[in-house]
C-alpha positions as CSV (number, residue, x, y, z in Angstrom):
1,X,0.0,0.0,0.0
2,X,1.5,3.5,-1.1
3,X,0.8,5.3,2.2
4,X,1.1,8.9,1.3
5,X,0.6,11.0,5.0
6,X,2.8,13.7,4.4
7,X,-0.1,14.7,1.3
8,X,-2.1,16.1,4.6
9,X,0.7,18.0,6.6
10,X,2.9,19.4,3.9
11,X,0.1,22.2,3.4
12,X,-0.4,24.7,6.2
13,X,-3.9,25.2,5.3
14,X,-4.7,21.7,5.6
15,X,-3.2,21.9,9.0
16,X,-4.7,24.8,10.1
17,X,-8.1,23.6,9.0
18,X,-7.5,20.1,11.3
19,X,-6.2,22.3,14.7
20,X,-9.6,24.8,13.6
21,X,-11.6,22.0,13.5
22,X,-10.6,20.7,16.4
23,X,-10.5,23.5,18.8
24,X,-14.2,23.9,17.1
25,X,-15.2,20.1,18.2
26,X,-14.0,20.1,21.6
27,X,-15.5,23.6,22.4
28,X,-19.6,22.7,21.1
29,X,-19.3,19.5,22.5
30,X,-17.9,21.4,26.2
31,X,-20.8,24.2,25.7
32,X,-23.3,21.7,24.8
33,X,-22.3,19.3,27.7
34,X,-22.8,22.3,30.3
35,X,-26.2,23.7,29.0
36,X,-27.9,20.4,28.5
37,X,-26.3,19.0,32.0
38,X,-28.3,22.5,33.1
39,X,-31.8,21.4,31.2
40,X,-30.6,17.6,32.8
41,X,-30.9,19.3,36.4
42,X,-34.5,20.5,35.6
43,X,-35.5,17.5,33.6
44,X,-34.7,14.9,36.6
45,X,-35.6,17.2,39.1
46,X,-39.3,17.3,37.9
47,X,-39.3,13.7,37.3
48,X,-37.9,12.7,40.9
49,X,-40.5,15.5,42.3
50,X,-43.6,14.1,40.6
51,X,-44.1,17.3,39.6
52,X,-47.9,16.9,38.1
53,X,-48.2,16.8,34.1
54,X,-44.9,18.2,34.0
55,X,-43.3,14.7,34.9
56,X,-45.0,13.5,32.5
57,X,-44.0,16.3,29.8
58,X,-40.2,15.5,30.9
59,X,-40.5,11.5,30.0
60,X,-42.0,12.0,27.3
61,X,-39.6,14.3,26.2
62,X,-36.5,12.0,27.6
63,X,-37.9,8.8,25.9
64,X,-38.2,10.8,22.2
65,X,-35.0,11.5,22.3
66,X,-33.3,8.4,23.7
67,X,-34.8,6.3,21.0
68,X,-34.2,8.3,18.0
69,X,-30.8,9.1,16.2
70,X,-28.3,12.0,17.1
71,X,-28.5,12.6,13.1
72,X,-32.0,12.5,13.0
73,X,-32.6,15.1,15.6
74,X,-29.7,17.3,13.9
75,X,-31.6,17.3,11.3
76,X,-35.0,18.1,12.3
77,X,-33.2,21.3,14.7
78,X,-31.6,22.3,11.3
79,X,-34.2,21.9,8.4
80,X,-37.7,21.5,10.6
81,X,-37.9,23.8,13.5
82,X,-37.1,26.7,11.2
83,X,-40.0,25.9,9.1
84,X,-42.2,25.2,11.7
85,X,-41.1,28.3,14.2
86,X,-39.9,30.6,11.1
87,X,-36.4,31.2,12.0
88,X,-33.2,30.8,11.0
89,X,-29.7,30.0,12.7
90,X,-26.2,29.8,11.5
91,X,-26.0,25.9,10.9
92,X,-22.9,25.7,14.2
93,X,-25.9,27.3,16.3
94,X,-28.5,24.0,15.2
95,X,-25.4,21.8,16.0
96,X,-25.3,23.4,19.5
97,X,-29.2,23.0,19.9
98,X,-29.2,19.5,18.7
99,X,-26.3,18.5,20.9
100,X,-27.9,20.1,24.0
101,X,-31.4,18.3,23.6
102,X,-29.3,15.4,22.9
103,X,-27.1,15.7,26.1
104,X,-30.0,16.3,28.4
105,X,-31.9,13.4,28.0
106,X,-29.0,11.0,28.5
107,X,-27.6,13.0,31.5
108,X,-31.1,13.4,33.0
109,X,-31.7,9.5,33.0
110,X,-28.0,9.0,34.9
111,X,-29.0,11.3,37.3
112,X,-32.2,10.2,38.2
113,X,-31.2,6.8,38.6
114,X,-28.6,8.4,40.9
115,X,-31.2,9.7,43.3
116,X,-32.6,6.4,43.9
117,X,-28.9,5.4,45.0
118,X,-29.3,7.8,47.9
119,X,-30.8,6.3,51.4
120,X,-34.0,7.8,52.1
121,X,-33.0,7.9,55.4
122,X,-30.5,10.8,54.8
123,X,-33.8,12.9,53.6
124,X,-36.1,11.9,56.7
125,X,-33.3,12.9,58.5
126,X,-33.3,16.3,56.8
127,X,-37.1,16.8,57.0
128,X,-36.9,16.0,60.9
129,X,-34.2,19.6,61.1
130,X,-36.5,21.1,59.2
131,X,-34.7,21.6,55.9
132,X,-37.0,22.1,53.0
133,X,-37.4,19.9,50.3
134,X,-35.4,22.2,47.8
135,X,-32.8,22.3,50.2
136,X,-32.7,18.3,50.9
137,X,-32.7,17.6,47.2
138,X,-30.1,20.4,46.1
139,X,-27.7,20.0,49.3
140,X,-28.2,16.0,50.1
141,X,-29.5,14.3,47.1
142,X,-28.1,16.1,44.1
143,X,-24.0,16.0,45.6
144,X,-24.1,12.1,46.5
145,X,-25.9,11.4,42.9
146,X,-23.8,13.1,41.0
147,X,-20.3,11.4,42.9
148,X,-21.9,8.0,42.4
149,X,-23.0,9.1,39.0
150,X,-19.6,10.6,38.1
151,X,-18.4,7.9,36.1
152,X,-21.6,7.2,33.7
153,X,-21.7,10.9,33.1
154,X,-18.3,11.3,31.9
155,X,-18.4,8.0,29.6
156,X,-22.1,9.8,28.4
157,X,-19.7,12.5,27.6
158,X,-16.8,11.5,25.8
159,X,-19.6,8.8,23.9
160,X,-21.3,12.3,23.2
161,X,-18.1,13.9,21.6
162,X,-17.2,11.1,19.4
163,X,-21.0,11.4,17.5
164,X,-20.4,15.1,17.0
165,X,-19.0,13.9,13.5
166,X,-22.1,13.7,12.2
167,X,-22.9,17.6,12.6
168,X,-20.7,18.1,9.5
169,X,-23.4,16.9,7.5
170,X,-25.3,19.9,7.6
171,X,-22.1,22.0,7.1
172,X,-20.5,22.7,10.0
173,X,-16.7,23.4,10.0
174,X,-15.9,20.6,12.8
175,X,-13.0,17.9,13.2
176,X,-14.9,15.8,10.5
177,X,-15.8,18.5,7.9
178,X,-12.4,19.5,7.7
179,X,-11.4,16.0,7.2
180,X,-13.7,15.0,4.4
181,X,-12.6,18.9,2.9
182,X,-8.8,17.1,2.6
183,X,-10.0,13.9,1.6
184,X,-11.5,15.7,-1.5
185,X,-8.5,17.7,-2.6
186,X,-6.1,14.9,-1.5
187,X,-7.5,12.0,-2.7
188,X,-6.1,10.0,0.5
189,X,-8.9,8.7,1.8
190,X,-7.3,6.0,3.9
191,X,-4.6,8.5,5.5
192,X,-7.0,11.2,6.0
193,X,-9.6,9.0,8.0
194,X,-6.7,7.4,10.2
195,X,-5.4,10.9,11.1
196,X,-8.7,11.8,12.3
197,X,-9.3,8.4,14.1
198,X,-5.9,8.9,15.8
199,X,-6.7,12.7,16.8
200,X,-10.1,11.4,17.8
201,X,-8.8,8.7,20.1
202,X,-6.2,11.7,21.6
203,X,-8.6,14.1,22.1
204,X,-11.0,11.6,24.2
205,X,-7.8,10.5,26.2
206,X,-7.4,14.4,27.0
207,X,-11.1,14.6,28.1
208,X,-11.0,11.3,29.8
209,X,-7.7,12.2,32.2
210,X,-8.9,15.7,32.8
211,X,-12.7,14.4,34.0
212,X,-11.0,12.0,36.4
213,X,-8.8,14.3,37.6
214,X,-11.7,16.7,38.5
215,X,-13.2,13.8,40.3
216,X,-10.5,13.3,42.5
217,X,-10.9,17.3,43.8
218,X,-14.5,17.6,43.3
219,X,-15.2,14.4,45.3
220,X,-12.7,13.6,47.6
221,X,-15.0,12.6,49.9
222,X,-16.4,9.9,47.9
223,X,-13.5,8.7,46.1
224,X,-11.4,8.1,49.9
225,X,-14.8,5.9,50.7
C-alpha cells in the first residue's frame, strides 16, 4: 500500500483547518455538555419531584429523544424547526441546539437513577431539622448522585463527543468537515480517515484524564470511601 501522510501535513492550510476543527469540536461538544447537564438538572428534578403533568412532559420528552438518532434530531433542529417556528440559525448554532437536547436526556436519566442510589434515610433525617425539600434535594440528594453518577456521566460525555461527527453533515466546520474537505483535494482517503481516528482517540484521552482528575478534587469525599 502506497501510504502517502505527508499529502495532509505538507500544506499549512490543511493543517490549520485540522487544529480549527478541532478547537471547534471540543468547544460545542464542552458548551453543549454544560447547557444540557443545566436542562438535565431540571428534567430529573421534575421527574424525581412528581411534579404533576410536567413529569409527564419531561418522560416524554427524555424517551423521544433516547430512541431516535443524534443525526436524526440534527436534522429536524436544522431543516424542521425553522420551518415550523420561522427562524433561522447559522448551521454551528443548530449543532449546539441539537447537541444540548441530545445531552440532556441522557444525563437526565444517569441522574435520576442516581437519586434512587441515595438512602431515604438521609432525607427523613433532613425533613426532621426542618430543611426544606429544595434544600434536601439540592444539598443532600443532588451532591451524593452526581459522585456515584460521576463515572456514567463522563463515559455519556466522551460517547457524546465522538458522534459530533455527524454535525458536519449539515455543514459545520468541525473535526470531520475539515477532514472529508482534505479527503477531497487529496485524494487519500485511507490517510485522512486514520489521522482523524488517531486525533479522535487523543482528544477523548485528554477529556478522559482531565474528568478523572476533576473527580478526585471535586469528590474527595467519595473517592477516599
Amino acid at each position: 500500500m502506497d501510504l502517502r501522510f505527508f499529502e495532509i501535513y505538507r500544506r499549512s492550510e490543511y493543517l490549520l483547518m485540522l487544529l480549527e476543527g478541532v478547537l471547534f469540536s471540543i468547544s460545542l461538544t464542552v458548551a453543549a455538555a454544560v447547557l444540557g447537564f443545566l436542562f438535565a438538572l431540571a428534567l430529573s428534578g421534575v421527574r424525581f419531584a412528581h411534579v404533576p403533568y410536567v413529569r409527564h412532559m419531561a418522560t416524554a420528552y427524555v424517551e423521544f429523544i433516547r430512541n431516535t438518532p443524534l443525526i436524526v434530531q440534527l436534522f429536524f433542529v436544522a431543516f424542521g424547526l425553522p420551518l415550523l417556528l420561522g427562524y433561522q440559525w447559522p448551521f454551528w448554532a443548530h449543532a449546539l441546539l441539537a447537541l444540548i437536547l441530545n445531552f440532556s436526556a441522557y444525563f437526565s436519566e444517569i441522574l435520576r437513577a442516581g437519586y434512587g442510589t441515595v438512602q431515604s434515610g438521609q432525607s427523613e433525617a433532613a425533613a426532621a431539622l426542618g430543611l426544606s425539600r429544595v434544600l434536601i434535594f439540592f444539598k443532600i440528594i443532588l451532591p451524593q448522585a452526581v459522585a456515584k453518577m460521576y463515572p456514567s456521566l463522563s463515559s455519556q460525555f466522551i460517547f457524546l463527543f465522538l458522534t459530533t461527527g455527524v454535525i458536519s453533515e449539515i455543514g459545520v466546520n468541525d473535526l470531520t468537515q475539515a477532514g472529508k474537505f482534505i479527503d477531497s483535494r487529496t485524494f487519500r482517503t485511507f490517510e485522512v480517515y486514520f489521522t482523524l481516528t488517531a486525533i479522535y482517540i487523543l482528544i477523548s484521552l485528554g477529556f478522559k484524564t482531565i474528568l478523572s482528575l476533576a473527580q478526585r478534587r471535586l469528590f474527595r469525599w467519595q473517592v477516599a470511601r
